[in-house]
NUKOLVO-905344 format. One record per residue: x, y, z of N, C-alpha, C, O, CB in turn; residue number from 1; residue in three letters. Coordinates in pm, whole numbers, plus 50000, padded with zeros to 5 digits. Glycine has a CB too. Layout:
<sites>
     n_u     n_v     n_w    ca_u    ca_v    ca_w     c_u     c_v     c_w     o_u     o_v     o_w    cb_u    cb_v    cb_w   pos   code
       X       Y       Z       X       Y       Z       X       Y       Z       X       Y       Z       X       Y       Z   NUM    Ala
...
</sites>
This chain:
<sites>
     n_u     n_v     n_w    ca_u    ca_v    ca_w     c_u     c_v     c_w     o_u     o_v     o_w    cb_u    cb_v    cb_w   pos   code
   46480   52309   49995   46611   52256   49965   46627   52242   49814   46532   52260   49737   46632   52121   50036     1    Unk
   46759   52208   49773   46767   52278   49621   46848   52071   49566   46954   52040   49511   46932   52500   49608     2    Unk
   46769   52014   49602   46805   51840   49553   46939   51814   49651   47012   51719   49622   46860   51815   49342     3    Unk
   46962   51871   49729   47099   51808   49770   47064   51684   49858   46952   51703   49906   47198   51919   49858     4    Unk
   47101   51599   49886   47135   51483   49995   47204   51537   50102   47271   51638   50083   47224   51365   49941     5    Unk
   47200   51494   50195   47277   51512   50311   47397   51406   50230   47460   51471   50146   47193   51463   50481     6    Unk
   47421   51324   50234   47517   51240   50228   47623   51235   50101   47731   51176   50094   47452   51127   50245     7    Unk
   47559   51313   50009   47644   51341   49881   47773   51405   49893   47859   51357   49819   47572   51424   49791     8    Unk
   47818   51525   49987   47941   51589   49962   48011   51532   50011   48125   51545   49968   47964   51702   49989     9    Unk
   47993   51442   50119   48096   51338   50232   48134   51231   50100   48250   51202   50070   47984   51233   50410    10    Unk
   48027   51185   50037   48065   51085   49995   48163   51092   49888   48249   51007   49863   47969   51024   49970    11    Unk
   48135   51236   49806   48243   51267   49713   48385   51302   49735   48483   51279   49663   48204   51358   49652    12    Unk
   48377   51367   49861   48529   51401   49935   48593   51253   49961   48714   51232   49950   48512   51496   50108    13    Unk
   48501   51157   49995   48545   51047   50071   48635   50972   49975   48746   50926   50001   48426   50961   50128    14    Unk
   48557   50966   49838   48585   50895   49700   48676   50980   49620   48719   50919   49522   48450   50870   49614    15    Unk
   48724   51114   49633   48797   51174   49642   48935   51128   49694   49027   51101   49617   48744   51247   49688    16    Unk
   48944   51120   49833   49039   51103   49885   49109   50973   49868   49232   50970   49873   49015   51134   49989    17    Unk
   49027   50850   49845   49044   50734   49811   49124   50707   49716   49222   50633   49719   48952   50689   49791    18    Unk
   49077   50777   49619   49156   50814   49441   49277   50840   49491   49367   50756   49495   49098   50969   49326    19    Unk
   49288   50970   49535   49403   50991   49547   49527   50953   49667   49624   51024   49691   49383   51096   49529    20    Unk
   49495   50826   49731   49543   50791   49858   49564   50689   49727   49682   50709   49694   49457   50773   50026    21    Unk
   49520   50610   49654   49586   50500   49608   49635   50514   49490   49699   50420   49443   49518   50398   49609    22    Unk
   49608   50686   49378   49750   50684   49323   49847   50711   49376   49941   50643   49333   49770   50742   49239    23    Unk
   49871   50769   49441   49989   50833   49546   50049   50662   49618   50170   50656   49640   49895   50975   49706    24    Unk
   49983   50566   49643   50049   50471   49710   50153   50408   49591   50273   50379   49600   49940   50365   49779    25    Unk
   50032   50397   49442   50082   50336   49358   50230   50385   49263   50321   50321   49209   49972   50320   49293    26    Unk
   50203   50505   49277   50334   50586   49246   50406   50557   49288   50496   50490   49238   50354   50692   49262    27    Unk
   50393   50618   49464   50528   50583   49517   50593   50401   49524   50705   50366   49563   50516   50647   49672    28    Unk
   50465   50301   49467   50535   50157   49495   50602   50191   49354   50719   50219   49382   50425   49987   49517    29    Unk
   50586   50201   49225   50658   50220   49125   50817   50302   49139   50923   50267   49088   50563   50285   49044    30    Unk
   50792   50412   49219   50937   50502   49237   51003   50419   49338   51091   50347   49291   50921   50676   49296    31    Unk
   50983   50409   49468   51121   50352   49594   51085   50176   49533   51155   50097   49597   51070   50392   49853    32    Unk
   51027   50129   49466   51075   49996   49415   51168   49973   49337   51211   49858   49343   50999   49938   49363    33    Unk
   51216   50043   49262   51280   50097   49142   51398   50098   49235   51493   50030   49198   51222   50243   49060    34    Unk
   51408   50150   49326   51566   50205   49400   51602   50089   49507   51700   50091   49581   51553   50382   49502    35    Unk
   51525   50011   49501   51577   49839   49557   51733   49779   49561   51737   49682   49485   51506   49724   49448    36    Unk
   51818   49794   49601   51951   49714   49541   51932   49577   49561   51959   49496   49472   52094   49752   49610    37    Unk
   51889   49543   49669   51820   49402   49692   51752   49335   49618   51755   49317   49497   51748   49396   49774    38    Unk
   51652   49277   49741   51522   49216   49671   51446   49324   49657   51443   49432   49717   51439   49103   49749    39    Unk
   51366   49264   49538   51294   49386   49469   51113   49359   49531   51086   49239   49524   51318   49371   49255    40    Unk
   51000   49438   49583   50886   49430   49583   50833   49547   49555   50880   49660   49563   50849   49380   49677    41    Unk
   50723   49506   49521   50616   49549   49458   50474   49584   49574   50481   49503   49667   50590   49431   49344    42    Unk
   50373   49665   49586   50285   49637   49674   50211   49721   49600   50258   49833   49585   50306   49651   49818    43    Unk
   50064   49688   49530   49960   49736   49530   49839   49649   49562   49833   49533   49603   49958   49790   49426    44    Unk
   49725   49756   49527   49597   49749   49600   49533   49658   49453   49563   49669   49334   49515   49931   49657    45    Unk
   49455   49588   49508   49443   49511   49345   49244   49463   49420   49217   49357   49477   49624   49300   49298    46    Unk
   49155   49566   49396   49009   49543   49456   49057   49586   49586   49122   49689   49604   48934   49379   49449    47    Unk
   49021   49503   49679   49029   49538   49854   49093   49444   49887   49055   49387   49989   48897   49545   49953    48    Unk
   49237   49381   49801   49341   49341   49834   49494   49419   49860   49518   49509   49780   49338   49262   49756    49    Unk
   49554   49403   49921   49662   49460   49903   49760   49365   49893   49794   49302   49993   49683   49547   49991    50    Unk
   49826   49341   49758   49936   49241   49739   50031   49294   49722   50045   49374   49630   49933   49155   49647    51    Unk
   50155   49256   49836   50285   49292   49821   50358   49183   49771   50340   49077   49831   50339   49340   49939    52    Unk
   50436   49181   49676   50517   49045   49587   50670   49065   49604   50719   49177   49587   50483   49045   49396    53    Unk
   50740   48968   49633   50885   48990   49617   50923   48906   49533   50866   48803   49496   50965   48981   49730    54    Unk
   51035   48956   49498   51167   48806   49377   51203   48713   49463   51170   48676   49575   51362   48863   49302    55    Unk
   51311   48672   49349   51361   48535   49473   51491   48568   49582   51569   48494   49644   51429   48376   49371    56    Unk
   51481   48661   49576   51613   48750   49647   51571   48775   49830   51472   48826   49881   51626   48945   49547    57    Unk
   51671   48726   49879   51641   48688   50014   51624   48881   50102   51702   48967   50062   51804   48561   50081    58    Unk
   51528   48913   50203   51512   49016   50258   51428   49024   50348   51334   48946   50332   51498   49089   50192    59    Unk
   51423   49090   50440   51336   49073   50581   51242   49219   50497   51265   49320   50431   51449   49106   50790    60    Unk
   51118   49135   50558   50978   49265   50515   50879   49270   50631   50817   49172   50674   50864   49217   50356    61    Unk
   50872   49404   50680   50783   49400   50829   50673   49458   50716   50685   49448   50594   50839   49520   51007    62    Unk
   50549   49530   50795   50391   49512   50763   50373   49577   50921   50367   49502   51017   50316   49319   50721    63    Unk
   50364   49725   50936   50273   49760   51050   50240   49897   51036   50306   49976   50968   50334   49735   51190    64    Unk
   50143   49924   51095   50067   50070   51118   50129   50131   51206   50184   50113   51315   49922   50073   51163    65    Unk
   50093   50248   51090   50154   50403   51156   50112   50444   51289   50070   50358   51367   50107   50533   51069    66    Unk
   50119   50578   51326   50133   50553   51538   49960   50631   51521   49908   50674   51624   50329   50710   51687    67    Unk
   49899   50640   51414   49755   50664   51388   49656   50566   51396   49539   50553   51434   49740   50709   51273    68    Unk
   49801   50461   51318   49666   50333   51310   49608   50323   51217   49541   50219   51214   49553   50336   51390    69    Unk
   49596   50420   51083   49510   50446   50996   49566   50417   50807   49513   50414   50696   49474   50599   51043    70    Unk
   49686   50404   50861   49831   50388   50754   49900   50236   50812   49949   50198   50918   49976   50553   50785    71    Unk
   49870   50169   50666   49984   50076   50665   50110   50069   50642   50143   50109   50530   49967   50012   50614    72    Unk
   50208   50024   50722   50372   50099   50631   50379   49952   50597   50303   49875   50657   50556   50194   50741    73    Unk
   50476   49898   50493   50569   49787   50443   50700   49832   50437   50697   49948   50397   50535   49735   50310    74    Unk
   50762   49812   50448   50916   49829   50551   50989   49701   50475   50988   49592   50533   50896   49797   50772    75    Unk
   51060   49715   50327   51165   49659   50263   51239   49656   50375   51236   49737   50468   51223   49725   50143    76    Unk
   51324   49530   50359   51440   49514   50491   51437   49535   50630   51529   49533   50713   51534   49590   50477    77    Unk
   51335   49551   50639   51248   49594   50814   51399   49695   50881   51473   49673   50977   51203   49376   50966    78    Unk
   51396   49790   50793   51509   49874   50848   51451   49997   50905   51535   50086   50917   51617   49910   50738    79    Unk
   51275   50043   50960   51245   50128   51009   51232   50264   50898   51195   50379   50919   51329   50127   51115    80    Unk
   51283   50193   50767   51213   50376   50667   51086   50312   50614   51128   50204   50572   51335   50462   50479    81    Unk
   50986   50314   50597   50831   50314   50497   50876   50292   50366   50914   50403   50325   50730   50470   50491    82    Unk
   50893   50204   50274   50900   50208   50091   50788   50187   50099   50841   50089   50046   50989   50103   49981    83    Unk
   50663   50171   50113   50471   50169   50107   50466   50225   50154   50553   50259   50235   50364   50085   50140    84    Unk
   50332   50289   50134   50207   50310   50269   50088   50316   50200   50091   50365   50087   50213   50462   50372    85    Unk
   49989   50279   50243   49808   50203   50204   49745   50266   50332   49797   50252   50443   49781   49977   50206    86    Unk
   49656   50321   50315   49558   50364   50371   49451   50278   50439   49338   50294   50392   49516   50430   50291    87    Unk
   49461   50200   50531   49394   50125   50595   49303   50068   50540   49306   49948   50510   49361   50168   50678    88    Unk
   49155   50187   50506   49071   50168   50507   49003   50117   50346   48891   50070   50323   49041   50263   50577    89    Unk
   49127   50150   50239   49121   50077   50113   49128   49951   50094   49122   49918   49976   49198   50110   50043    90    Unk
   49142   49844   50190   49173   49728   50200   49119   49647   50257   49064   49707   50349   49254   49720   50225    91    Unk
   49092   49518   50266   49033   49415   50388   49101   49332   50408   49088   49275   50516   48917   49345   50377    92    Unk
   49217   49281   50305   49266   49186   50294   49415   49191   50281   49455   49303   50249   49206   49134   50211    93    Unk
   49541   49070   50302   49647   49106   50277   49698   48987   50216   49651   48881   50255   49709   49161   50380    94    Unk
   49806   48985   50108   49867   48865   50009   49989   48880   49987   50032   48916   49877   49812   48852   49873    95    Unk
   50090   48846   50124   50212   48890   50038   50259   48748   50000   50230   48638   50047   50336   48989   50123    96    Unk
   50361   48797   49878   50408   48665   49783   50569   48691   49760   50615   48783   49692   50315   48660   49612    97    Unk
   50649   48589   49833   50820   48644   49815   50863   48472   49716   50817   48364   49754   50944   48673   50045    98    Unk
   50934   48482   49621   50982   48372   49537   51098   48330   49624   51176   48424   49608   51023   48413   49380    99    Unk
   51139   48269   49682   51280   48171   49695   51334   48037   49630   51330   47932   49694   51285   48131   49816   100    Unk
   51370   48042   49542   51462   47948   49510   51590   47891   49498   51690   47954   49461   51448   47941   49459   101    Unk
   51587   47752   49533   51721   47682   49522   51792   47654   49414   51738   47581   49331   51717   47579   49566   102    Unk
   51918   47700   49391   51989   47664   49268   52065   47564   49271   52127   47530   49170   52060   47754   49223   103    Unk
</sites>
């Protein structure tokens, strides 16, 4: 054998895919956050957290997996389109944070 590991090419594809499953999340929270008319949130991966944050602007926010199971959607306005999606398995944890205040 010529030094390879069994476990090295999995692990690089794996760490591979990771990279690019959470710029691609982070992008897209930067782009369809941006196009908010509402309340505005935010959702990234911050370690093996995933914190989604809102303003003080009132809005319904669902939080459920895709029909895989393997994809998290966050659903601004729980109107059934995806503005997130997180890859399950980047995460352990969840923190969402919405501001409301009284004037």
């Amino acid at each position: 054998m010529r030094g390879r590991h069994e476990g090295e090419p999995h692990q690089r594809r794996s760490s591979s895919r990771r990279t690019l499953l959470l710029l691609l999340g982070v992008g897209a929270a930067i782009l369809l956050g941006a196009d908010h008319a509402s309340a505005d949130y935010t959702a990234v991966l911050n370690g093996t957290t995933l914190e989604v944050t809102g303003d003080n602007r009132s809005d319904q926010l669902a939080l459920r997996l895709d029909a895989s199971g393997t994809m998290l959607e966050v659903d601004v306005k729980n109107d059934g389109t995806s503005d997130f999606t997180f890859d399950r398995s980047l995460f352990s944890a969840i923190s969402v944070s919405c501001a409301r205040f009284a004037r």
